[in-house]
N, C-alpha and C positions, 0 to 999 in steps of 0.2 A: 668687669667686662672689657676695660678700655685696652687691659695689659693683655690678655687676651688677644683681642684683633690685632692689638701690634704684633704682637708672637704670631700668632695666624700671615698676620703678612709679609713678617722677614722669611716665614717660612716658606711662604710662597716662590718668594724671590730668592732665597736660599737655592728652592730647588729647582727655579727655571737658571738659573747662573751657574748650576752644578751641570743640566743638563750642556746648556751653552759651552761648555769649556769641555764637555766631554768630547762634543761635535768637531771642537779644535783642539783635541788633544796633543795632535803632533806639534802645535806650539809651546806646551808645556815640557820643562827637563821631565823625563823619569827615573835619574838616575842621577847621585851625585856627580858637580860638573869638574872634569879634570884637567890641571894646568899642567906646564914644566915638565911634559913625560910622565905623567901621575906622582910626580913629588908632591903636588898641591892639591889638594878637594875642595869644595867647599858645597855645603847642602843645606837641607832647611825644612823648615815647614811652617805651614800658615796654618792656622783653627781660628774658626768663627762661630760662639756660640749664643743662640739667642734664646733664654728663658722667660721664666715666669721672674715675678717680683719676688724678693725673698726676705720680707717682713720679721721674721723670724734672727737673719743670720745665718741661718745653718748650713751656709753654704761660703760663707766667706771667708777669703787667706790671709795671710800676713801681710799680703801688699794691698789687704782692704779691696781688692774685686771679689765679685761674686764669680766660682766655676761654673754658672751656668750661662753666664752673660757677659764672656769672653773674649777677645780679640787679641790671638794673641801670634806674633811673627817670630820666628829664630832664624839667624846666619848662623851655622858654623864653620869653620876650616879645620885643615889638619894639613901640616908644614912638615915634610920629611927630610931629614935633615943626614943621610946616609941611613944605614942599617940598625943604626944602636938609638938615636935620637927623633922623635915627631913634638913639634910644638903644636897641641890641641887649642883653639877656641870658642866661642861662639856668644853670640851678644841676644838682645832679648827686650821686647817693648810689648808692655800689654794697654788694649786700649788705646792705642796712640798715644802712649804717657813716652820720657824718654827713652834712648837705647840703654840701656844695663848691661856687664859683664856680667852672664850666667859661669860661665867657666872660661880658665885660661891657666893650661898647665903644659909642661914639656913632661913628658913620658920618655924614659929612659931605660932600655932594654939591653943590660952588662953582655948579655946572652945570647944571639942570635938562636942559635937550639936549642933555647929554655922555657919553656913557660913562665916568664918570673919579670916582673915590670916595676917601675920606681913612679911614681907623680907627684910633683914637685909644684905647687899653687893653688888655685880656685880649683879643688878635685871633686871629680866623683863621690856622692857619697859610699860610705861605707856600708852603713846600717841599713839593714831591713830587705824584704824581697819587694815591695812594690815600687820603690824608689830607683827598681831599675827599669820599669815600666812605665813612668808619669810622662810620655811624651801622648799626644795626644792620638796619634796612631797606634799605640800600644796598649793604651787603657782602652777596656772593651765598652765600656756605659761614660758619661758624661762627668759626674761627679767623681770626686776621689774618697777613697777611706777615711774616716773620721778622726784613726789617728794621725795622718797626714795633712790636716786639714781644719777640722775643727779648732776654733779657736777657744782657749779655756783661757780662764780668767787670774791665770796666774803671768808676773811680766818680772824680766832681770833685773828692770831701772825702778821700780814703784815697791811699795810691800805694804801691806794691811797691818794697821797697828794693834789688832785683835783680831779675836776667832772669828766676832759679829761682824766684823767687817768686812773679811773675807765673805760670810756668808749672804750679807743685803747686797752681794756682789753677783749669785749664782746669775749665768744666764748669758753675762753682758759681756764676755770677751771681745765682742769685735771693738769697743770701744768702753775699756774700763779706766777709774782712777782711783788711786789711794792716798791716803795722808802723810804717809812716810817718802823721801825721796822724789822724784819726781811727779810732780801734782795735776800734769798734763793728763788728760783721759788720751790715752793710745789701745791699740790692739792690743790683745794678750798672747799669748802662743798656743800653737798645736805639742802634741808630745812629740811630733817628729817634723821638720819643717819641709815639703817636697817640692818648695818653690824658691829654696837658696841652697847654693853648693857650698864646701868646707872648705877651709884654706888653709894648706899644711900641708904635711908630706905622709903619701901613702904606700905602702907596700902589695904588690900580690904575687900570689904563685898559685899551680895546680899542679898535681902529681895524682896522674891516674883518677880516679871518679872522684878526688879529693881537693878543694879550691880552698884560698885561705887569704885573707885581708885583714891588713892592720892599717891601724893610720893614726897621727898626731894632728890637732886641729886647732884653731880661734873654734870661739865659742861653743857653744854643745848642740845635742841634735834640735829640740824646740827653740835654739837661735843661733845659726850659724854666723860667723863673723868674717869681716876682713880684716878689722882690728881691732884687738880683743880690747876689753875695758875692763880687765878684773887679772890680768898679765898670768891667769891659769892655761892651760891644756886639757882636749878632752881626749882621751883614750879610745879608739873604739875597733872593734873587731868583727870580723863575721865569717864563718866556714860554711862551705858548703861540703853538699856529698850527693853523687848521682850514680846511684849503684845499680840504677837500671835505666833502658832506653824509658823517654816521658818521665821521669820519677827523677823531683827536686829538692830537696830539704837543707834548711836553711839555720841558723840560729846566729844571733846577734848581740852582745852588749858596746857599752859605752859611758863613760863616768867621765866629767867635768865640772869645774865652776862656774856656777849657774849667774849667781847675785852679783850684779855689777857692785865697782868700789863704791861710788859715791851710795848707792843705795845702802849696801852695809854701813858706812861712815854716818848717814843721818839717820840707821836704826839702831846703830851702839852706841855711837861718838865716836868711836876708834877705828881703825883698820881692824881686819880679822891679822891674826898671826900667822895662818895657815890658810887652807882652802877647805871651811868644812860646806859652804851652800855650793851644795854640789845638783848636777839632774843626772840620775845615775838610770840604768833603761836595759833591758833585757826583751829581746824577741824571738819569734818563733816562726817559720812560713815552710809552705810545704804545698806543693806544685804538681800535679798529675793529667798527662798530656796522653789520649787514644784519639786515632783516627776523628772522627767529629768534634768532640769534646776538650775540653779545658776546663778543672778543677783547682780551687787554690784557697789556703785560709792561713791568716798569720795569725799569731796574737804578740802587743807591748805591751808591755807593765814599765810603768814610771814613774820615777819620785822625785819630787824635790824638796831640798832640806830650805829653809828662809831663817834669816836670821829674827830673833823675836822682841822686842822693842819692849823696853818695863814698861807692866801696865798697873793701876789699884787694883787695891782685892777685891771692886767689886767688878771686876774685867776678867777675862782669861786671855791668855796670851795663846800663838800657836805652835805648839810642843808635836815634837817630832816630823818625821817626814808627813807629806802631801803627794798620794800619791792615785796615781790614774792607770785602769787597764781598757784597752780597748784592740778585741776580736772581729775578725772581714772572714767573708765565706765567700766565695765570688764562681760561677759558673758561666761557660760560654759554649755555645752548641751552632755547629754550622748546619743551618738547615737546607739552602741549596748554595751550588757555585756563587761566592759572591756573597751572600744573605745569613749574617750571623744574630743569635738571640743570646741576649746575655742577662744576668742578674748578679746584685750582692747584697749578701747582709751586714749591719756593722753596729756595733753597740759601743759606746765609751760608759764606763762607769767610774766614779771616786769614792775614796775613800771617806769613811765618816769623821765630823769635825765638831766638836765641843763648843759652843757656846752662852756663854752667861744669860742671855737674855732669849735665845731663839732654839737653845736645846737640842740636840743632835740630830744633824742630818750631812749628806755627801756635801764635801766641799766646795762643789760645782754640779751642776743641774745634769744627771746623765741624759744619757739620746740614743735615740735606737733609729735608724734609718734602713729602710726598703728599696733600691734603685733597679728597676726593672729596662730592660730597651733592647733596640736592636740595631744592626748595622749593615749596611749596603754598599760595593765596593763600583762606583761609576767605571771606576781603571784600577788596575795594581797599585796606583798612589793616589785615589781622590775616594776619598769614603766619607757618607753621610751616615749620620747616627740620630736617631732621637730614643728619651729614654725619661721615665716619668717618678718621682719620688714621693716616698712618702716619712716626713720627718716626726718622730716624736719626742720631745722634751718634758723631763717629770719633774718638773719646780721650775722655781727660777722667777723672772718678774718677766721675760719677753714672751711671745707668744711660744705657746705649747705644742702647737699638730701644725703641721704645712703640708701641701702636696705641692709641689711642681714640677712641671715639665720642660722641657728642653730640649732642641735640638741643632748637634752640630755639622760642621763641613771642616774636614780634614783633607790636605793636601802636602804631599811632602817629596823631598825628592835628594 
């Protein structure tokens, strides 16, 4: 009851401060703000989100906050630099924790009449269709997809020196540890991480309803780098095709080394020769836009290979890939000016895992989450959302069923 009223009363105050600032809108930008003859921009947005408690986890990123109990600021700029050159950036603090470089890349266009761009740093990701949506004005409900998000209990610096261990492990990615490599209990990873950008060089063009993206990167998509620890590259690509007005389809792979050095070093004793712990990742998204409505469902599949540490015969080691699919169904419906109703559905599931003493089951605890809500637009840039979950988890050692609710204030400009 206690997290309740406090919810109940940020809420309150949420929405008497949304009204407030509506009444004074004209002192609010609504529009990115321009220097130098529009050679300069620079824009932003503020989310403030205030939930339930989330006991479970099931809601928590890689920088260890919960999506529902957020506070989160962006700057960005874009520096034009003549016709052919813009240097992109924009920096990033959640919770009042410090500033961060989210991104910082020069875009470089050979072409004036071309559809066709180079990004050279902290880039855009490549992969997937939600990942061009994770600003908080863009996603319709509070929470994100579970493969963007959830944290599983696999990590590049740590490795399970058996199948059992991996397994008395299900559940606990927000903060797991293992015996191999580093012994610290840290976060685990999502299969796709939507709260760090890539750093390397990316390619795009479009020719007629046909889009196409390549890129070289540090680290791979469940952990992007700014400098790599394993001196691999991950590959990754994505095409699109829009072969009718509203109608988006998408498909995406990506392959890299996953397993940092030192972690391989203290599960073989050697360096690997090559790069076989890889997290190799195939997706699918597809997008259908009429008049009221907004339709959209992706699915990833992923794997990771881990190097496997000799164990006695009366142990099992873990042989072959580790691998994860997880499906989003997401709907949004504008029911009057201003007043949107949205929902999604998201399931993660793994694959099954052998071990000596606990006998087959998924490597990780699947989940199936419900996120229903809506959203109300104060002005063109200030929209409040609340929106209510319902998490299920099938194994594992943390809690199993969670409901919570949330609700945020977006403002951007």
């Amino acid at each position: 009851m206690t997290v309740w009223r406090a919810t109940a009363a940020r809420l309150v105050w949420a929405v008497w401060v949304s009204a407030a600032t509506t009444a004074h809108a004209q002192t609010l930008p609504s529009e990115p703000i321009a220097l130098a003859d529009g050679r300069v921009t620079i824009g932003g947005d503020v989310s403030a989100g205030f939930g339930s408690d989330d006991p479970g986890f099931f809601d928590y990123t890689d920088y260890a906050h919960s999506t529902l109990r957020l506070l989160r600021l962006d700057v960005s700029a874009a520096v034009k630099a003549g016709p052919h050159f813009t240097v992109l950036g924009e920096v990033r603090t959640e919770n009042l924790g410090g500033m961060r470089p989210y991104a910082l890349y020069l875009r470089v266009r050979p072409w004036a009449s071309r559809d066709f761009d180079l990004q050279i740093g902290r880039v855009p990701p490549t992969f997937g269709g939600f990942n061009r949506r994770t600003y908080p004005n863009d996603n319709p409900l509070i929470g994100y997809p579970l493969a963007y998000q959830y944290l599983t209990t696999i990590r590049p610096d740590a490795l399970p020196a058996t199948a059992d261990e991996l397994l008395r492990k299900r559940s606990l990615g927000w903060e797991v540890g293992y015996s191999v490599g580093d012994t610290s209990r840290e976060e685990g990873v999502p299969l796709v991480s939507a709260f760090r950008w890539d750093t390397g060089v990316q390619a795009h063009a479009t020719v007629g309803m046909v889009s196409a993206t390549a890129a070289v990167t540090t680290g791979t998509l469940s952990n992007p780098l700014f400098t790599d620890d394993n001196d691999g590259r991950q590959i990754a690509t994505r095409v699109e095709l829009r072969p009718v007005s509203g109608l988006v389809a998408g498909t995406s792979f990506a392959r890299g080394p996953f397993v940092s050095r030192s972690a391989i070093r203290a599960a073989l004793g050697v360096d690997a020769a090559t790069d076989p712990y890889t997290q190799t990742a195939w997706g699918g998204d597809v997008e259908y836009s009429r008049g009221y409505y907004v339709l959209r469902a992706e699915t990833i599949w992923s794997a990771w290979r881990l190097p496997a540490p000799a164990v006695s015969a009366a142990q099992r080691a873990i042989g072959g890939d580790l691998s994860a699919l997880a499906t989003s169904i997401e709907a949004r419906y504008k029911l009057y000016p201003g007043l949107f109703a949205a929902a999604r559905y998201d399931h993660l599931g793994f694959s099954d895992l052998t071990g000596a003493t606990l006998g087959t089951l998924p490597w990780d605890a699947p989940v199936t989450r419900l996120e229903v809500g809506a959203g109300y637009s104060l002005q063109r840039n200030l929209l409040v959302k609340v929106s209510v979950q319902r998490n299920t988890r099938d194994g594992g050692v943390l809690l199993r069923n969670a409901n919570l609710g949330a609700v945020q204030i977006v403002f951007w400009f």
